[in-house]
C-alpha positions in Angstrom: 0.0 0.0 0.0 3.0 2.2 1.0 4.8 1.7 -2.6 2.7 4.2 -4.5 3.4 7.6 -2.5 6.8 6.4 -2.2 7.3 5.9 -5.9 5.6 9.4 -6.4 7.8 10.8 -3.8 11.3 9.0 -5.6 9.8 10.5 -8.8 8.6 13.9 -7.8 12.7 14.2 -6.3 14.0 13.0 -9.4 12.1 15.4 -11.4 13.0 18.6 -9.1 16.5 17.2 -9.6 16.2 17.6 -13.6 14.3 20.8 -13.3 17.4 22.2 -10.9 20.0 20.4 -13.7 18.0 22.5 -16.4 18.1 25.8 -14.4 22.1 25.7 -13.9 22.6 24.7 -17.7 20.0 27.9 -18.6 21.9 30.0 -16.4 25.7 28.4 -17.8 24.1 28.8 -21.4 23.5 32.3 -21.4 26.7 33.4 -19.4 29.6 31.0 -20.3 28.4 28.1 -23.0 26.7 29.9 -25.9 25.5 33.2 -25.0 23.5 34.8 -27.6 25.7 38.4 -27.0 29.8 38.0 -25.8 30.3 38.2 -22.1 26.2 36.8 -21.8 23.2 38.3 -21.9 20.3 39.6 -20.1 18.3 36.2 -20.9 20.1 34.4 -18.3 17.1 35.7 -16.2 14.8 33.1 -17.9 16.2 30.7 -15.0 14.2 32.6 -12.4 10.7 30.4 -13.4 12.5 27.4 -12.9 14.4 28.3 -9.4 11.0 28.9 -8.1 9.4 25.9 -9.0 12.1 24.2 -7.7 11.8 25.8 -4.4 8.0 25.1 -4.5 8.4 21.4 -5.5 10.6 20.8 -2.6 8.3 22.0 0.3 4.5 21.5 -1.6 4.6 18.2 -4.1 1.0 18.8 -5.0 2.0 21.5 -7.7 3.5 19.2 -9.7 1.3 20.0 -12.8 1.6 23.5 -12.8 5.9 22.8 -12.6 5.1 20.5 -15.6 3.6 23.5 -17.5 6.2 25.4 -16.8 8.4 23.4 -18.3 7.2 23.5 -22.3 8.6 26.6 -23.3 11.9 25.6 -22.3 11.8 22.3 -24.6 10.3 24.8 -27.2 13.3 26.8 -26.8 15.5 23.8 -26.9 13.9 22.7 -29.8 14.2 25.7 -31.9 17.7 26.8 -30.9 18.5 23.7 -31.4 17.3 23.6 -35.0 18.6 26.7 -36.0 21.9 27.3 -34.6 25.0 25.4 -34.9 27.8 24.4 -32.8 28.0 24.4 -29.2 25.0 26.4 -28.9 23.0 23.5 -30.9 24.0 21.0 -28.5 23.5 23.2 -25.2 19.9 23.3 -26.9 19.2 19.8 -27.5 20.7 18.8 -23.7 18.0 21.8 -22.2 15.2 20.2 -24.2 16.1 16.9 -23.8 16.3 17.7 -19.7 12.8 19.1 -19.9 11.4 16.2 -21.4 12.8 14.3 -18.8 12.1 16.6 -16.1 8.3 16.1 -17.3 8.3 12.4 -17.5 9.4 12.2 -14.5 6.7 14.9 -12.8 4.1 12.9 -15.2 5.3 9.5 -13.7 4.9 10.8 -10.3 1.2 12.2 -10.4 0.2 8.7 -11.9 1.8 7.2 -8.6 -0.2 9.4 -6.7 
């Protein structure tokens, strides 16, 4: 009986683990990796929506659907850098996209659990 909120609880951690992974790769991206202007740029702020919904994951699980939301226009970003640039900032691209994907699976994964 006990192995269903526990899954959702394992998953739920996993997928604020991802989310945290993808907002210290948006945050390298835009200062060190492949900033759209030399020395970074101002969108290194678009890593403020994910901080917080990592900080709101950790202490309230039940928001798991709004985080899961929140997570689409960075694999839109991903996706479209990713297809129109080249280069480092391609791959920086695909990894963001590929960790929201992941991210949601595993948010997904854990609100079936539940």
């Amino acid at each position: 009986m006990t192995a269903a909120p526990d899954r959702a609880r394992s998953l739920s951690r996993i997928g604020v683990w991802i989310i945290a992974a993808l907002c210290g790769l948006e945050i390298l991206w835009e200062l060190r990796l492949a900033p759209l202007h030399p020395g970074g740029s101002w969108l290194v702020l678009k890593a403020i929506p994910l901080a917080i919904v990592v900080l709101i994951l950790v202490r309230n699980a039940r928001v798991r659907t709004v985080a899961a939301l929140v997570l689409l226009p960075y694999f839109v970003e991903g996706v479209v850098r990713g297809a129109t640039e080249h280069g480092r900032s391609m791959w920086v691209a695909l990894c963001a996209a590929a960790l929201a994907v992941l991210a949601f699976g595993a948010l997904y994964l854990a609100d079936r659990a539940r």
